[in-house]
C-alpha positions in Angstrom: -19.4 -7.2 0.8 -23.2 -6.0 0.4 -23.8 -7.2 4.0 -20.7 -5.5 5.3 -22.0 -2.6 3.3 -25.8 -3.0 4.9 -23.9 -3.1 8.4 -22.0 -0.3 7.8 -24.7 2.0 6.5 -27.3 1.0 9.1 -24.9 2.1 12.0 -23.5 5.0 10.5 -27.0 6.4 10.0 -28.2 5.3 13.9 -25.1 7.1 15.2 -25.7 10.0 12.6 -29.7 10.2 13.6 -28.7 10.2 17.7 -25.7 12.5 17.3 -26.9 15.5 14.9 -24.5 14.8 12.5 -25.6 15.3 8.7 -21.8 14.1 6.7 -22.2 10.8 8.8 -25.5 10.1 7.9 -25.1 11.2 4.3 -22.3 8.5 4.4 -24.2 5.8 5.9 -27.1 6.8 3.3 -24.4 6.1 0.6 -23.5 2.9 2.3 -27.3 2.1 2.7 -28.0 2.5 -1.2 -25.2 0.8 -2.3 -26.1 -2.3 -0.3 -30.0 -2.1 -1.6 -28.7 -1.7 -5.0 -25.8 -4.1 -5.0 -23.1 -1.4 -6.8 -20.1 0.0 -5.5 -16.5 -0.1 -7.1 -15.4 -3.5 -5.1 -15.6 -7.1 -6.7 -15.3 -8.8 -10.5 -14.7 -5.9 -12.7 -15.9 -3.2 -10.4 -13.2 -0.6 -11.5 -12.4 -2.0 -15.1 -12.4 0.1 -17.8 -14.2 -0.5 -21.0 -12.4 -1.5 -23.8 -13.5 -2.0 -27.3 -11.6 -5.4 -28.9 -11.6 -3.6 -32.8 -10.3 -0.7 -31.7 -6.1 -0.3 -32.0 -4.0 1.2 -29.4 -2.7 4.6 -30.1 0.9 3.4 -29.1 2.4 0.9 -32.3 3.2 -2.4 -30.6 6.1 -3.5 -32.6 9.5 -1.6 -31.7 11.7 -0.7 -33.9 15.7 -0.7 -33.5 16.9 2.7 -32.1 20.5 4.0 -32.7 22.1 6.6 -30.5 24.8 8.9 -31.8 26.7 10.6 -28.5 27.6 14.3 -29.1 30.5 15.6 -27.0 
């Protein structure tokens, strides 16, 4: 993924540099730094959230038996 990322950038900013255009080259800088640095939101983890394992849920987990009483 970082080398697909390091392609990626490299030719985005080349096509940027010989076509005027500043969004693709601010694209392909993005690319670029995420390959140097090795981050981006793809791989192990990438998107998890943090969770904390002695903190309880909000939400009980047991259930509970519910009765319904219809009104006509």
């Amino acid at each position: 993924m970082r080398i697909l990322r390091l392609a990626l950038g490299v030719f985005m900013t080349v096509q940027a540099i010989s076509g005027s255009d500043f969004l693709l080259g601010m694209l392909g800088l993005i690319l670029l730094l995420q390959a140097f640095y090795n981050v981006g939101c793809c791989g192990t983890y990438g998107c998890d959230i943090n969770q904390s394992p002695g903190k309880q849920a909000s939400v009980p987990k047991s259930t509970e038996d519910i009765t319904f009483e219809e009104v006509k």
